[in-house]
mmCIF file of the N, C-alpha and C atoms, coordinates in Angstrom:
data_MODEL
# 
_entry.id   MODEL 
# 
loop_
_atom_site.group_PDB 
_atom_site.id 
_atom_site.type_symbol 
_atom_site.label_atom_id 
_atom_site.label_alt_id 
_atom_site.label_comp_id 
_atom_site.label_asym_id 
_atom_site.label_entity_id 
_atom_site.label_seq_id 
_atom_site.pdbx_PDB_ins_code 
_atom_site.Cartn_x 
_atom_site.Cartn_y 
_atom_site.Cartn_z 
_atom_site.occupancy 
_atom_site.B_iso_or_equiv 
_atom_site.pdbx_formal_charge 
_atom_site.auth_seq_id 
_atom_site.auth_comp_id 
_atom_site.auth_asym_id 
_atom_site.auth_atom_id 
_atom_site.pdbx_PDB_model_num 
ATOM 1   N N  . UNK A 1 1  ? 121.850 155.489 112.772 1.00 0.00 ? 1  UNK A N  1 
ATOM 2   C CA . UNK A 1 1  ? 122.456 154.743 111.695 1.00 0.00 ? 1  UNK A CA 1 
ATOM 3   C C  . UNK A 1 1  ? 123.638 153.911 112.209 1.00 0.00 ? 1  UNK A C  1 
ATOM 4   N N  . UNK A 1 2  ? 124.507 154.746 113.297 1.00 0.00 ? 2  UNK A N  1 
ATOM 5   C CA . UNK A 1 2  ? 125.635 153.122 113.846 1.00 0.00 ? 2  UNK A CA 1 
ATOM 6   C C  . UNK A 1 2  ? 125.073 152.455 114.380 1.00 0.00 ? 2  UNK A C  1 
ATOM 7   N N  . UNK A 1 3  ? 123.958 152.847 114.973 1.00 0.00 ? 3  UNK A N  1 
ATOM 8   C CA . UNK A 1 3  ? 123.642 151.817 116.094 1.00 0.00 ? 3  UNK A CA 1 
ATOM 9   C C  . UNK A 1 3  ? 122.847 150.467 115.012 1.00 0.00 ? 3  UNK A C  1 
ATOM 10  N N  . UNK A 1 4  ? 122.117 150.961 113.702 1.00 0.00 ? 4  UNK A N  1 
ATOM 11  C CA . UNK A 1 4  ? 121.836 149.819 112.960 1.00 0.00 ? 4  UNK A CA 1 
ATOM 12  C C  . UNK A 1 4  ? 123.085 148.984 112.082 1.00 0.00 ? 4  UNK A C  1 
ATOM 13  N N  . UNK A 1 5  ? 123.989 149.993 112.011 1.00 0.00 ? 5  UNK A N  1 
ATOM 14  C CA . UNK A 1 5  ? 125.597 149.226 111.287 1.00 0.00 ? 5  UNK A CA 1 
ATOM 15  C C  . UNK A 1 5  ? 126.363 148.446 112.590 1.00 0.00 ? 5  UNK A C  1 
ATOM 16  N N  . UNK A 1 6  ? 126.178 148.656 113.437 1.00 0.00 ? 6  UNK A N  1 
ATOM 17  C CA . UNK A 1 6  ? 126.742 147.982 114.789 1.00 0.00 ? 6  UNK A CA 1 
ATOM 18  C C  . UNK A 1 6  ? 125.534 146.718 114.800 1.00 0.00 ? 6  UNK A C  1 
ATOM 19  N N  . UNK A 1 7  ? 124.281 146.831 115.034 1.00 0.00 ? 7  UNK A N  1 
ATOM 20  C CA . UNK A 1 7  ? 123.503 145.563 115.024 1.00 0.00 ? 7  UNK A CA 1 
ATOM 21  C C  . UNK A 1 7  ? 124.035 144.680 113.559 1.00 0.00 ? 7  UNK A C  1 
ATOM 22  N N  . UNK A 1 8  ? 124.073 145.518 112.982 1.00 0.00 ? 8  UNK A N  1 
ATOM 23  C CA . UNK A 1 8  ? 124.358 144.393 111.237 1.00 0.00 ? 8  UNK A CA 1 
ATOM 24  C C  . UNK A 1 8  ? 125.922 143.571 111.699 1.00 0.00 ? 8  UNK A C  1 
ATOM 25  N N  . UNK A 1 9  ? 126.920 144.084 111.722 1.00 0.00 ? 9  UNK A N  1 
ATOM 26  C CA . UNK A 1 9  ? 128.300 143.876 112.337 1.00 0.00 ? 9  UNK A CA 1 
ATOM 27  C C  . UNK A 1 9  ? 128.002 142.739 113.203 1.00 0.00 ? 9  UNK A C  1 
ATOM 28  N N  . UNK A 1 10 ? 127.289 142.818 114.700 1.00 0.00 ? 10 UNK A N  1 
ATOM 29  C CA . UNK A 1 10 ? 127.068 141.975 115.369 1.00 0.00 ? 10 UNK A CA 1 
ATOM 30  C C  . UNK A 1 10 ? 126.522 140.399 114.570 1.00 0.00 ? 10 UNK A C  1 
ATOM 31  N N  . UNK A 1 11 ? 125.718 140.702 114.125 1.00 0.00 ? 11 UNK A N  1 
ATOM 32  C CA . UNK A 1 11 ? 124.780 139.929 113.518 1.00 0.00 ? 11 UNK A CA 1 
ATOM 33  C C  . UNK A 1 11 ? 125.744 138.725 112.647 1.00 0.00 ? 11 UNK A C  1 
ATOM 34  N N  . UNK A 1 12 ? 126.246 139.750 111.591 1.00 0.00 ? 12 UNK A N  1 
ATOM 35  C CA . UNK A 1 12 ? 127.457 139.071 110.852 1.00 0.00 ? 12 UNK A CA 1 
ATOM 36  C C  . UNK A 1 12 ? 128.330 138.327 111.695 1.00 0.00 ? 12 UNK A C  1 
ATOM 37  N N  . UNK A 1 13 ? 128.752 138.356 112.669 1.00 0.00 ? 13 UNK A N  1 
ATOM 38  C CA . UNK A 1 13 ? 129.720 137.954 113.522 1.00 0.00 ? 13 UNK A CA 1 
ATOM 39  C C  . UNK A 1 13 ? 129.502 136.860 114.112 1.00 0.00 ? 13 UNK A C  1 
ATOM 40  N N  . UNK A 1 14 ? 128.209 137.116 114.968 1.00 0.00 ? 14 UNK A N  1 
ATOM 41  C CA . UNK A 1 14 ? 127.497 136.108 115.654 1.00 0.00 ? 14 UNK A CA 1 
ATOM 42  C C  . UNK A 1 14 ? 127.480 134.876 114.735 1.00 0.00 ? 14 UNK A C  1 
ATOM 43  N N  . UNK A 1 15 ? 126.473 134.833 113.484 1.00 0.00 ? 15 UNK A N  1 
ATOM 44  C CA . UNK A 1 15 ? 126.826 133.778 112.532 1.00 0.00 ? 15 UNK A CA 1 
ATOM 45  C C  . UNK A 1 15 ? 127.694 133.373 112.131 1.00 0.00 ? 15 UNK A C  1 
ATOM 46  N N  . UNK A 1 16 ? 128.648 134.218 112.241 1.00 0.00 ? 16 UNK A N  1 
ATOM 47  C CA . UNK A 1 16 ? 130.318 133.698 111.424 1.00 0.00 ? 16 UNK A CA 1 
ATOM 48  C C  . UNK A 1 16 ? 130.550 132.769 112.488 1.00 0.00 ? 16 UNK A C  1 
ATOM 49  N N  . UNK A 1 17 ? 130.729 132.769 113.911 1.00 0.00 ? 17 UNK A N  1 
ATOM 50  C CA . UNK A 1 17 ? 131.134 132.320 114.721 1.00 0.00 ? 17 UNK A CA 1 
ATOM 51  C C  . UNK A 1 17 ? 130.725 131.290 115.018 1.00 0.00 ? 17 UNK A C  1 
ATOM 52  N N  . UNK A 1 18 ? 129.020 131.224 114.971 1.00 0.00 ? 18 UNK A N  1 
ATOM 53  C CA . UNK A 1 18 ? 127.949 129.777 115.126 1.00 0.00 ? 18 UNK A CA 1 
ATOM 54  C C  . UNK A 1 18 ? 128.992 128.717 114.051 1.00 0.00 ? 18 UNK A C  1 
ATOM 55  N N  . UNK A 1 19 ? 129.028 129.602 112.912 1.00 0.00 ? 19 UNK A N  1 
ATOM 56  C CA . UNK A 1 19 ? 129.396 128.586 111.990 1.00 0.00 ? 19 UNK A CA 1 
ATOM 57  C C  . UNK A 1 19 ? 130.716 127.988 112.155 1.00 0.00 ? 19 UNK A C  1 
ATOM 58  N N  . UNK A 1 20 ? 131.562 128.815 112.569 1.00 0.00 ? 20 UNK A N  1 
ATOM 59  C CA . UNK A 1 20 ? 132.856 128.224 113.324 1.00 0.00 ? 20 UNK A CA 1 
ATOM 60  C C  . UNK A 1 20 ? 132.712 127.215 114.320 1.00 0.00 ? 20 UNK A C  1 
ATOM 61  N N  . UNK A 1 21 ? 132.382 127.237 114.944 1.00 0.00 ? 21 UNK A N  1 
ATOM 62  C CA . UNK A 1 21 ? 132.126 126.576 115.836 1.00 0.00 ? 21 UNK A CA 1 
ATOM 63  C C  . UNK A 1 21 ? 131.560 125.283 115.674 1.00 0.00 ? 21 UNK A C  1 
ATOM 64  N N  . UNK A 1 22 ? 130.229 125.452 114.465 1.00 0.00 ? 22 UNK A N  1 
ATOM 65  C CA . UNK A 1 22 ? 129.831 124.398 114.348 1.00 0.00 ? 22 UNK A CA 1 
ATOM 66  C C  . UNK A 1 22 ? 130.779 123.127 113.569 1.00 0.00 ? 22 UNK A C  1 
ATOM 67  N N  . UNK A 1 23 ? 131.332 123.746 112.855 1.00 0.00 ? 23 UNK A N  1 
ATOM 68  C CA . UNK A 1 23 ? 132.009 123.126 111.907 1.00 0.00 ? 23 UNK A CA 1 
ATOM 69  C C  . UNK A 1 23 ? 133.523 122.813 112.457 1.00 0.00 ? 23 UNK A C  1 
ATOM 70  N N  . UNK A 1 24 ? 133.903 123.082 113.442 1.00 0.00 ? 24 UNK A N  1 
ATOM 71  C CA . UNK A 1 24 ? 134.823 122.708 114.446 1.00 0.00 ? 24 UNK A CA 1 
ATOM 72  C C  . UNK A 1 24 ? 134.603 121.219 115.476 1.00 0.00 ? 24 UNK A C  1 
ATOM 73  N N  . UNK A 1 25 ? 133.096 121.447 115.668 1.00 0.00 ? 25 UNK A N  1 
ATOM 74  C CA . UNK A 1 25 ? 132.405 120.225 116.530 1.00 0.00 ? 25 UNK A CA 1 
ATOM 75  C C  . UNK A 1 25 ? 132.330 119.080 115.591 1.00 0.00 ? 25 UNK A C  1 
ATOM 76  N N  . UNK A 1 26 ? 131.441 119.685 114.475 1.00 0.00 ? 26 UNK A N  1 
ATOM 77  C CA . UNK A 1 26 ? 131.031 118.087 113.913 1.00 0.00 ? 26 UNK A CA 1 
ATOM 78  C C  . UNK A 1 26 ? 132.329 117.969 113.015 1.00 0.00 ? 26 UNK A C  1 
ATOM 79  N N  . UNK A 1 27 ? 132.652 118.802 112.315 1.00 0.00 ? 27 UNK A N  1 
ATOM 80  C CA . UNK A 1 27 ? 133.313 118.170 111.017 1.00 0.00 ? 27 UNK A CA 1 
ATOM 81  C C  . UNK A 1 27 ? 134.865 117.673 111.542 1.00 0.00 ? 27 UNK A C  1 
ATOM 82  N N  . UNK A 1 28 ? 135.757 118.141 111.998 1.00 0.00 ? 28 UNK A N  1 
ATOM 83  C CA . UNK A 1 28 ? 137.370 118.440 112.266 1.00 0.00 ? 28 UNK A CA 1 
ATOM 84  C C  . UNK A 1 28 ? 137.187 116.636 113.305 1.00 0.00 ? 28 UNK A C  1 
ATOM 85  N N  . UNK A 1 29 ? 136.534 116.269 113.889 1.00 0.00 ? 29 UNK A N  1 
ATOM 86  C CA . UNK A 1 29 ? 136.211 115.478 114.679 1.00 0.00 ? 29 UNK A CA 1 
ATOM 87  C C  . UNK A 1 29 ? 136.092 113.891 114.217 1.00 0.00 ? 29 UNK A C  1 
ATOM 88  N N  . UNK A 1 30 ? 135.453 114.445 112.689 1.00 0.00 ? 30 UNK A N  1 
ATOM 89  C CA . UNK A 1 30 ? 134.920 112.640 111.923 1.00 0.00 ? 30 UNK A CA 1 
ATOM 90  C C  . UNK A 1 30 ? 136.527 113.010 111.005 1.00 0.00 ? 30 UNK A C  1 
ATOM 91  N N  . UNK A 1 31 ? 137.737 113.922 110.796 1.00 0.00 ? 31 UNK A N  1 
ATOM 92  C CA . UNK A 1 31 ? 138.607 114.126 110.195 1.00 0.00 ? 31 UNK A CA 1 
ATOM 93  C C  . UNK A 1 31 ? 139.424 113.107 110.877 1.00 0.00 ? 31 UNK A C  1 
ATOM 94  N N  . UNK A 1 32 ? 139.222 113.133 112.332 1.00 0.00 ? 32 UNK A N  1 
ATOM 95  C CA . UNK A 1 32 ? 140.081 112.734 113.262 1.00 0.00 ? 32 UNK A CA 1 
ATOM 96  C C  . UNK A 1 32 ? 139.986 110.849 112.972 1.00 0.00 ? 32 UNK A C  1 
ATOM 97  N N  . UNK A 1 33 ? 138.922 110.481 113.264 1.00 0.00 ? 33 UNK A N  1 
ATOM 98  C CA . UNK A 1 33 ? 138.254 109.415 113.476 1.00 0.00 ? 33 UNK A CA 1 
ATOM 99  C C  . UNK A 1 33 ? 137.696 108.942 112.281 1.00 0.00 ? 33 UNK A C  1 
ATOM 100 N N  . UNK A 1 34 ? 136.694 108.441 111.803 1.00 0.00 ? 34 UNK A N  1 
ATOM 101 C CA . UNK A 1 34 ? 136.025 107.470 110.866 1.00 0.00 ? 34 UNK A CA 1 
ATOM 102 C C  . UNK A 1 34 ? 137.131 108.198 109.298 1.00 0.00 ? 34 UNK A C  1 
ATOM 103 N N  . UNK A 1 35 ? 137.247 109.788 109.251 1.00 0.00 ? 35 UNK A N  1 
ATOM 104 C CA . UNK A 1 35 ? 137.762 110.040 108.065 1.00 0.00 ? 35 UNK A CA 1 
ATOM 105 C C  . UNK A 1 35 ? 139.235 109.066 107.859 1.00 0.00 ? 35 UNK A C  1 
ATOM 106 N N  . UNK A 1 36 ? 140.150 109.218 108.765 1.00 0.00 ? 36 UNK A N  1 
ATOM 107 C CA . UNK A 1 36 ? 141.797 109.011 108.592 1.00 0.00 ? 36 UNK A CA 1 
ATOM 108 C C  . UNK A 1 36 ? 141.639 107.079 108.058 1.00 0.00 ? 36 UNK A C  1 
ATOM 109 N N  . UNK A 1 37 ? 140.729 106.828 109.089 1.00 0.00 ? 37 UNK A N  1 
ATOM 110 C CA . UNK A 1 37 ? 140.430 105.524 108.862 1.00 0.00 ? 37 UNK A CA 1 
ATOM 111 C C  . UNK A 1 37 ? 140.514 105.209 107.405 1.00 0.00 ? 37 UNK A C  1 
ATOM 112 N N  . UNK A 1 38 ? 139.287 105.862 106.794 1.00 0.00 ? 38 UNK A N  1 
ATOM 113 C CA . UNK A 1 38 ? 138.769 105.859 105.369 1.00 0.00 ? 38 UNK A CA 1 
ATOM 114 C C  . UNK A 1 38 ? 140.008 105.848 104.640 1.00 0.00 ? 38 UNK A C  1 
ATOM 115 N N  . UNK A 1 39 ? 140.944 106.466 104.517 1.00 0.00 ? 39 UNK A N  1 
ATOM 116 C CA . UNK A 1 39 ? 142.064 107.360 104.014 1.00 0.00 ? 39 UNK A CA 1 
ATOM 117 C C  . UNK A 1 39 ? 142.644 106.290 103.957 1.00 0.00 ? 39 UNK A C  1 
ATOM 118 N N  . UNK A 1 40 ? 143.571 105.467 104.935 1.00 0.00 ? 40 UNK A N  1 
ATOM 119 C CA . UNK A 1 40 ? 143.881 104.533 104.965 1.00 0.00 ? 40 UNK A CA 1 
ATOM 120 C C  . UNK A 1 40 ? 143.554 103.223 104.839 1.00 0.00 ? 40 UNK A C  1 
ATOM 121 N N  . UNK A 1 41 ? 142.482 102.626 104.219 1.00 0.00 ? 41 UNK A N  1 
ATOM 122 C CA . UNK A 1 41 ? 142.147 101.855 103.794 1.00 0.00 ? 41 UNK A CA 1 
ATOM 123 C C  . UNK A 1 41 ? 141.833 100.941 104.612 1.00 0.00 ? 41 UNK A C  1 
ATOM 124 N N  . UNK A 1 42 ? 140.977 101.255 106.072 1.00 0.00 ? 42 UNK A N  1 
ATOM 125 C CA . UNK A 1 42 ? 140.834 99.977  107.312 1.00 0.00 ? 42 UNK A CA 1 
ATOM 126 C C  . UNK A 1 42 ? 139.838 100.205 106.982 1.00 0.00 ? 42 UNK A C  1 
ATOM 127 N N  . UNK A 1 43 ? 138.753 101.201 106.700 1.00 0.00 ? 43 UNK A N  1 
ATOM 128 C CA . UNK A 1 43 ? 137.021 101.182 106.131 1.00 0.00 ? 43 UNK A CA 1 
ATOM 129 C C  . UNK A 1 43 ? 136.836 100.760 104.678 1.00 0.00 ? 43 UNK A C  1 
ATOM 130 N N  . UNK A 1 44 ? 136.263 100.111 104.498 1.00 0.00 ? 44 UNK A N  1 
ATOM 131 C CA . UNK A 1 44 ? 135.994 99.387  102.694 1.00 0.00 ? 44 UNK A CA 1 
ATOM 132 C C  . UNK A 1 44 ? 137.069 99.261  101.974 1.00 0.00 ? 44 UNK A C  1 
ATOM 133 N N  . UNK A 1 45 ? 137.709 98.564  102.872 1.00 0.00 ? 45 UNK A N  1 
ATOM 134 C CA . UNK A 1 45 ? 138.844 97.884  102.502 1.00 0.00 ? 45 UNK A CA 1 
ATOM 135 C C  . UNK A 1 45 ? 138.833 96.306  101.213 1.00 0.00 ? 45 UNK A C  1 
ATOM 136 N N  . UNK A 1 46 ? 137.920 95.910  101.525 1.00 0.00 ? 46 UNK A N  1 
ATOM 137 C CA . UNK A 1 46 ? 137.172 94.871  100.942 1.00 0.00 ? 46 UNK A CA 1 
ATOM 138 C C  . UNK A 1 46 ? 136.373 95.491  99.138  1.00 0.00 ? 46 UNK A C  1 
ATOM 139 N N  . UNK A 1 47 ? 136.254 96.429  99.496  1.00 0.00 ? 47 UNK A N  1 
ATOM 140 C CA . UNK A 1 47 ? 136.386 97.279  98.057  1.00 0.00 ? 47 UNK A CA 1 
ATOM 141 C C  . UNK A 1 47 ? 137.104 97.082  96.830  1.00 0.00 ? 47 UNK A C  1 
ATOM 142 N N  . UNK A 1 48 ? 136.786 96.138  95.674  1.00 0.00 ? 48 UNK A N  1 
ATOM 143 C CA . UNK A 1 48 ? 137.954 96.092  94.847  1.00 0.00 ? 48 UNK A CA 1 
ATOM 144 C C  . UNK A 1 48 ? 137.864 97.612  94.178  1.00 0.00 ? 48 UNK A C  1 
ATOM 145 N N  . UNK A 1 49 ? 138.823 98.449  94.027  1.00 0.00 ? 49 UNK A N  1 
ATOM 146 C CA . UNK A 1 49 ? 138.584 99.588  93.129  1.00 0.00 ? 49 UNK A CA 1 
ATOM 147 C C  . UNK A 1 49 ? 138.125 100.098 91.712  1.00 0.00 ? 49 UNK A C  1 
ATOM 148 N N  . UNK A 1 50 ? 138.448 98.627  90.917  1.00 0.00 ? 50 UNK A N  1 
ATOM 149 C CA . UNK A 1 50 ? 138.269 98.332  89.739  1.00 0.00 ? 50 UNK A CA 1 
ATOM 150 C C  . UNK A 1 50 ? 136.560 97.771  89.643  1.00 0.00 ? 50 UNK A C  1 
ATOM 151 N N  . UNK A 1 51 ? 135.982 97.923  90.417  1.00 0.00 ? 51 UNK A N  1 
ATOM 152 C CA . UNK A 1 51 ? 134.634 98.070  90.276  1.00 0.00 ? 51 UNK A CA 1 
ATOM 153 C C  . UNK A 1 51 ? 133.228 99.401  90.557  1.00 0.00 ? 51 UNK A C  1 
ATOM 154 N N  . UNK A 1 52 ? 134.603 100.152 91.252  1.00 0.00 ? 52 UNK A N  1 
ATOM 155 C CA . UNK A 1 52 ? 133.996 101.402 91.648  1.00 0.00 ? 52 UNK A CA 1 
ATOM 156 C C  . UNK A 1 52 ? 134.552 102.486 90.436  1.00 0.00 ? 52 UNK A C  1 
ATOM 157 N N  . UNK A 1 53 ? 135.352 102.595 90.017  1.00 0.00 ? 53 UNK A N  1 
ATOM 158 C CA . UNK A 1 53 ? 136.041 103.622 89.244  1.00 0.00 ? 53 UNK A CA 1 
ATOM 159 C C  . UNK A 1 53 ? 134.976 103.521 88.313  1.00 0.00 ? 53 UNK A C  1 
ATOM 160 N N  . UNK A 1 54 ? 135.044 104.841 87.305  1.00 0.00 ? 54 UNK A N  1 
ATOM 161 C CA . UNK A 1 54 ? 134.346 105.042 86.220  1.00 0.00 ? 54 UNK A CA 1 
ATOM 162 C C  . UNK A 1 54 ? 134.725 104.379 84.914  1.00 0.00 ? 54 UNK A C  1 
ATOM 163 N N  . UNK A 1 55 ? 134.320 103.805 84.133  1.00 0.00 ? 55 UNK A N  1 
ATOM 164 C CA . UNK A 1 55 ? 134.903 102.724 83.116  1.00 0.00 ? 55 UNK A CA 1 
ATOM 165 C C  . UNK A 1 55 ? 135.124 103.311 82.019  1.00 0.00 ? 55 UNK A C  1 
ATOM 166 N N  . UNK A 1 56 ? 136.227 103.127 81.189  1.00 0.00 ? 56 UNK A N  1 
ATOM 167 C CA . UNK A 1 56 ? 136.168 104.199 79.749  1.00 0.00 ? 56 UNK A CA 1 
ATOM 168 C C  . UNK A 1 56 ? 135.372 103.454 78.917  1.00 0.00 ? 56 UNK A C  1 
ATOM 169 N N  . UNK A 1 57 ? 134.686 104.422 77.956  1.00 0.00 ? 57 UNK A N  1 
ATOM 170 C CA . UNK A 1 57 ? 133.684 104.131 77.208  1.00 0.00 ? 57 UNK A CA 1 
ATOM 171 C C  . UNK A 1 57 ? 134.094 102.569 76.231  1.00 0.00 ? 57 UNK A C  1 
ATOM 172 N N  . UNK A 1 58 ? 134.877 102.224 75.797  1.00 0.00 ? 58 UNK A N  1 
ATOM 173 C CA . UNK A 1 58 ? 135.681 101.055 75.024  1.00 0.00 ? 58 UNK A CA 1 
ATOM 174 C C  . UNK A 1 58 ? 135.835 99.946  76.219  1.00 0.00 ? 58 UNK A C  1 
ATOM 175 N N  . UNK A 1 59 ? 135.719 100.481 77.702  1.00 0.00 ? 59 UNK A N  1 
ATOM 176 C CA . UNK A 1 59 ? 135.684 99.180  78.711  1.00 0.00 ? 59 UNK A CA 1 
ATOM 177 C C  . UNK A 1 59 ? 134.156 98.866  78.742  1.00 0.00 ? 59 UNK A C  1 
ATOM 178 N N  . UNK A 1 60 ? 133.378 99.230  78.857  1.00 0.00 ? 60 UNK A N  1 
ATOM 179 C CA . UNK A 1 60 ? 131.863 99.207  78.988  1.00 0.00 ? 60 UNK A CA 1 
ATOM 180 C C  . UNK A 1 60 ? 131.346 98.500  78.503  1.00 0.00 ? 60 UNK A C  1 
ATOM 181 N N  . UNK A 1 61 ? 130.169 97.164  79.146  1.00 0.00 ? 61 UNK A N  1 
ATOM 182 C CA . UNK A 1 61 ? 129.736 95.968  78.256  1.00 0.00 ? 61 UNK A CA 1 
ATOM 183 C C  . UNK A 1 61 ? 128.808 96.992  77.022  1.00 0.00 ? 61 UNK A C  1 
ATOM 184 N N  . UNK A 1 62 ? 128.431 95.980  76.118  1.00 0.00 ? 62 UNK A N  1 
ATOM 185 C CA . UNK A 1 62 ? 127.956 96.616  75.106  1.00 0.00 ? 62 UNK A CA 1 
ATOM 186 C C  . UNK A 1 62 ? 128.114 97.959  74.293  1.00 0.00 ? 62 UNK A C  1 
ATOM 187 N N  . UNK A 1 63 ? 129.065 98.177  74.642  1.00 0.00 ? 63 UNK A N  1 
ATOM 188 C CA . UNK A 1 63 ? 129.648 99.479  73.163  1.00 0.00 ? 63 UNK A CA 1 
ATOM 189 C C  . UNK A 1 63 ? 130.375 98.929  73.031  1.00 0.00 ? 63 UNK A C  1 
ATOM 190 N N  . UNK A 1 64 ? 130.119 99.640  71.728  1.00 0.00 ? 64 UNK A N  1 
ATOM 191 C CA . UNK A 1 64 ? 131.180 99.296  70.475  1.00 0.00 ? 64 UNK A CA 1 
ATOM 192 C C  . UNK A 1 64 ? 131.372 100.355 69.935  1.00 0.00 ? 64 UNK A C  1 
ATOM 193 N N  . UNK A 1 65 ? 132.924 100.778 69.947  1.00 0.00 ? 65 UNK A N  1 
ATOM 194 C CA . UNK A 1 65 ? 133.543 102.233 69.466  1.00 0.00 ? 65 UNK A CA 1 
ATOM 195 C C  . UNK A 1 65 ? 133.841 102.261 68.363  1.00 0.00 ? 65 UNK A C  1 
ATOM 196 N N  . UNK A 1 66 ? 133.219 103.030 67.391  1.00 0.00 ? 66 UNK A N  1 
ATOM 197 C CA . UNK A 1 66 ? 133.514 102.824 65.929  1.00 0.00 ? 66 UNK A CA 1 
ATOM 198 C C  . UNK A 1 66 ? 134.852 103.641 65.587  1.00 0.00 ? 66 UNK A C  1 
ATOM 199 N N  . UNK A 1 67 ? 135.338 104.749 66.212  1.00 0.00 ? 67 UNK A N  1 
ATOM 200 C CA . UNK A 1 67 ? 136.091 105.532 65.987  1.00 0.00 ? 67 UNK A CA 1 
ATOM 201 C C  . UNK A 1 67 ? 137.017 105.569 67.420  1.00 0.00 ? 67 UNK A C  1 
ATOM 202 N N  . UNK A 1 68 ? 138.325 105.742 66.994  1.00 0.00 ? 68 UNK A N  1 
ATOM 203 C CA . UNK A 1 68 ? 138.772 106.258 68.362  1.00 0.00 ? 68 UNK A CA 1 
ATOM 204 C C  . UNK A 1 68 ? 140.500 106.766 67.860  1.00 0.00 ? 68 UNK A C  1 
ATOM 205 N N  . UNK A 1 69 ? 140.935 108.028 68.407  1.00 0.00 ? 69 UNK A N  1 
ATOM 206 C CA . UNK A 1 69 ? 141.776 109.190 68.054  1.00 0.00 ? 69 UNK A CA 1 
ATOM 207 C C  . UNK A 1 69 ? 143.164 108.159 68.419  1.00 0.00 ? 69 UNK A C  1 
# 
């Protein structure tokens, strides 16, 4: 029975670690690079924002708000 709670332990570990690791390589890396970029506004920069944002229902072509609080 330890020796199958010691394989489970391992097991758990091993994956914890793949996943560390993995997510150390790819992700922390595009944080560094293409992300900070993003952040700062040198990638889709050309972006007006006021076309991406979500529009309130009273901005939206064709409604018409019969009620509003």
């Amino acid at each position: 029975m330890d020796q199958f709670f010691g394989f489970v332990f391992f097991l758990i570990m091993a994956l914890s670690g793949f996943w560390c690791l993995t997510f150390l390589v790819a992700i922390v890396p595009y944080w560094l690079g293409p992300g900070v970029a993003e952040l700062n506004g040198k990638i889709n920069a050309n972006v007006d924002p006021e076309e991406v944002r979500f529009k309130k229902l009273y901005e939206q072509d064709g409604i018409e708000v019969l009620y509003q609080k």
